[in-house]
C-alpha positions in Angstrom: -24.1 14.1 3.0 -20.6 13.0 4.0 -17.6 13.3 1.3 -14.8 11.8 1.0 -11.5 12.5 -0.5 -9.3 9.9 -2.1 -5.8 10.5 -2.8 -3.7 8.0 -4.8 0.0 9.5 -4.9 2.1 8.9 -8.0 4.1 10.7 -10.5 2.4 12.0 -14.1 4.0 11.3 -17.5 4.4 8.0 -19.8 8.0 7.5 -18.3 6.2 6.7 -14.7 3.1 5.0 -15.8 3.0 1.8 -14.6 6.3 2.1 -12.1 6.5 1.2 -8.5 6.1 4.5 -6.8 3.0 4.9 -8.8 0.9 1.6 -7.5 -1.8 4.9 -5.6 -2.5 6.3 -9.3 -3.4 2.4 -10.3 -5.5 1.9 -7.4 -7.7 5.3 -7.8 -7.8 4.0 -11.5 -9.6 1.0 -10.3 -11.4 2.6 -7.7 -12.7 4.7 -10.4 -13.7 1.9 -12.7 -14.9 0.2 -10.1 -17.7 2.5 -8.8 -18.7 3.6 -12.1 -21.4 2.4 -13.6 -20.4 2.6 -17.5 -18.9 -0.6 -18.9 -15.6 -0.1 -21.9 -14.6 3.2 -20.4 -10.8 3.3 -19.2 -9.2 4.8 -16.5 -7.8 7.5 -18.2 -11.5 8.8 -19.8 -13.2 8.9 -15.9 -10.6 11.3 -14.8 -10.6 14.8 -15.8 -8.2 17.1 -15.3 -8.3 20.2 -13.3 -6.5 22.3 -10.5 -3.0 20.0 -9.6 -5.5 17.0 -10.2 -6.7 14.6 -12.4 -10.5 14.0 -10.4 -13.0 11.6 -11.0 -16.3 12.0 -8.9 -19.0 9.4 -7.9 -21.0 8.0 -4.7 -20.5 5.0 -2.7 -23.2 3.8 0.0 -24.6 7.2 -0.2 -21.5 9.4 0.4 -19.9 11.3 -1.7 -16.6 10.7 -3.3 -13.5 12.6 -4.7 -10.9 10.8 -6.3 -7.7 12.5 -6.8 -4.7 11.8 -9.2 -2.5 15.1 -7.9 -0.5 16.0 -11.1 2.3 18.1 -9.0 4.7 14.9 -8.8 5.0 13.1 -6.2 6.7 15.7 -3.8 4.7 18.2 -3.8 1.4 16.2 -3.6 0.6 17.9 -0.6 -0.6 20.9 -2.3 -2.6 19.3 -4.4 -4.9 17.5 -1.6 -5.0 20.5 0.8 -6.7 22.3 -2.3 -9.1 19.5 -2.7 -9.8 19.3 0.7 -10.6 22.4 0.8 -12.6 23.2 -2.1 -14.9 20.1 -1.2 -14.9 21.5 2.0 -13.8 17.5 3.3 -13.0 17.1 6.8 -9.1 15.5 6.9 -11.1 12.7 9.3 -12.5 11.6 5.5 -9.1 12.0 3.9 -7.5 8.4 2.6 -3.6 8.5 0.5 -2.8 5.4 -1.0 0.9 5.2 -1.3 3.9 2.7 -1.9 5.4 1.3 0.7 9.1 0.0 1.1 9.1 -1.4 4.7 6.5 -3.8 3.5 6.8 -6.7 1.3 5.2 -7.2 -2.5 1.7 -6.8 -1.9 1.0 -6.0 1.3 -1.6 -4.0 2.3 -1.9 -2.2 5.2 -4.6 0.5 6.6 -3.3 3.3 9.0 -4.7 5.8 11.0 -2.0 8.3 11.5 1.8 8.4 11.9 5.3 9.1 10.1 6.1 9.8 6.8 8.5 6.4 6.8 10.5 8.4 4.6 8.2 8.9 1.7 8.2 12.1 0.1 4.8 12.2 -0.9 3.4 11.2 3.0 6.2 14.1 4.1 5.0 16.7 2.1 1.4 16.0 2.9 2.0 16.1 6.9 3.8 19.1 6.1 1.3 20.7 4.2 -1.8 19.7 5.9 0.2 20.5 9.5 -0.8 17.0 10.9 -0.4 13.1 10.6 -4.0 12.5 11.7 -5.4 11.1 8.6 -5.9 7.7 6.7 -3.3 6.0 4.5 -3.4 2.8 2.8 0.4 1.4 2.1 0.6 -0.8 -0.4 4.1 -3.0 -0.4 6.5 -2.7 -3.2 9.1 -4.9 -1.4 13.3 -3.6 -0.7 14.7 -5.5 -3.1 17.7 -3.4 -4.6 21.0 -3.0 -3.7 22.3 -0.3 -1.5 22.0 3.1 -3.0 18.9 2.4 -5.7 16.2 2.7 -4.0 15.1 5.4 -6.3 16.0 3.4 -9.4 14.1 0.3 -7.6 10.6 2.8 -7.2 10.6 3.9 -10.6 11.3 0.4 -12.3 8.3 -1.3 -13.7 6.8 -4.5 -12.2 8.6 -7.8 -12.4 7.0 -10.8 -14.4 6.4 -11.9 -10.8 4.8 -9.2 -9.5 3.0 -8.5 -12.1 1.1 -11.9 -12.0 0.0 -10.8 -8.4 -0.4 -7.0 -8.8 -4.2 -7.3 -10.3 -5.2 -9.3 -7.0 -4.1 -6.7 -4.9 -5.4 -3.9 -6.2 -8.3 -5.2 -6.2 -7.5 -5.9 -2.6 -6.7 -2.4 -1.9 -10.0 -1.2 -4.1 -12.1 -3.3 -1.4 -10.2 -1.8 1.7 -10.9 1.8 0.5 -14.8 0.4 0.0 -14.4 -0.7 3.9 -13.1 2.7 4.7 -15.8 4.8 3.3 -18.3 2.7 4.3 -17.5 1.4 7.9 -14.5 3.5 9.1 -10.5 2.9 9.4 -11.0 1.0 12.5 -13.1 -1.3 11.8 -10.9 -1.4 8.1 -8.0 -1.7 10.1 -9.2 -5.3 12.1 -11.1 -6.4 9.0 -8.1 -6.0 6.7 -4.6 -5.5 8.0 -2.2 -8.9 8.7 -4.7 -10.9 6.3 
């Protein structure tokens, strides 16, 4: 049976919950919630925690699935999924990290195969660690909108009013690209999804 390994990148600790730079963690929440089948359990109660992860684990379409919360902070989350990786014994083709996104306006949602870091910590570490920038990321816009100089105070701001009347849309958007992925590939993700 194929398995699959989900990364959502974020930071742990109340001060980051619900911030910017953690919009991966919220999307493997509702990943998880989505693909369970209990009704009135939370986010927090599907994960449990273990080695530089919180992990929740379940099946989709008949493949398995590992979802990943890395607790080592966002700049070191490459160690965390190189241990799950291995340890599942998942091939990095079946690797997806859901990250932030500054080049890309408030909400949008983008599937890629490979490529840079654009700057993110998280993305560096992990082509660092992993030795390669041949796997699956789903970038999920936060918009640029802070003056020059905060861009770290703009990532680890909470939602605006705004935003947060769209941000339950998206993710749920993003929940159904990482569906597409498991089940019918990135390319096929990428045309079905990206630019819509």
């Amino acid at each position: 049976m194929s398995k699959f390994l989900i990364a959502g990148l974020g930071n742990i600790g109340e001060e980051y919950e619900f911030t910017r730079h953690n919009i991966g963690f919220e999307v493997a929440n509702a990943l998880a919630l989505a693909l369970t089948k209990e009704t009135g359990v939370t986010a927090s109660k599907l994960f449990h925690t273990d080695r530089l992860a919180s992990i929740h684990e379940t099946r989709f379409k008949g493949k398995s699935l590992v979802i990943i919360k890395p607790t080592t902070y966002m700049n070191l989350s490459g160690k965390a999924i190189n241990y799950w990786l291995q340890t599942e014994k998942i091939p990095v083709s079946n690797l997806l990290v859901i990250t932030d996104d500054l080049a890309l306006p408030f909400g949008t949602l983008r599937m890629k195969k490979k490529g840079s870091d654009g700057g993110h910590n998280g993305l560096n570490d992990i082509l660092e660690t992993l030795g390669t920038s041949e796997f699956a990321r789903l970038r999920f816009g936060i918009g640029s909108d802070f003056p020059k100089g905060k861009q770290v105070d703009y990532v680890l701001q909470r939602w605006n009013k705004q935003e947060e009347q769209a941000l339950n849309e998206r993710i749920e958007k993003a929940v159904e690209m990482v569906k597409s992925f498991i089940g019918i590939g990135v390319d096929r993700t990428m045309s079905d999804f990206n630019n819509k």
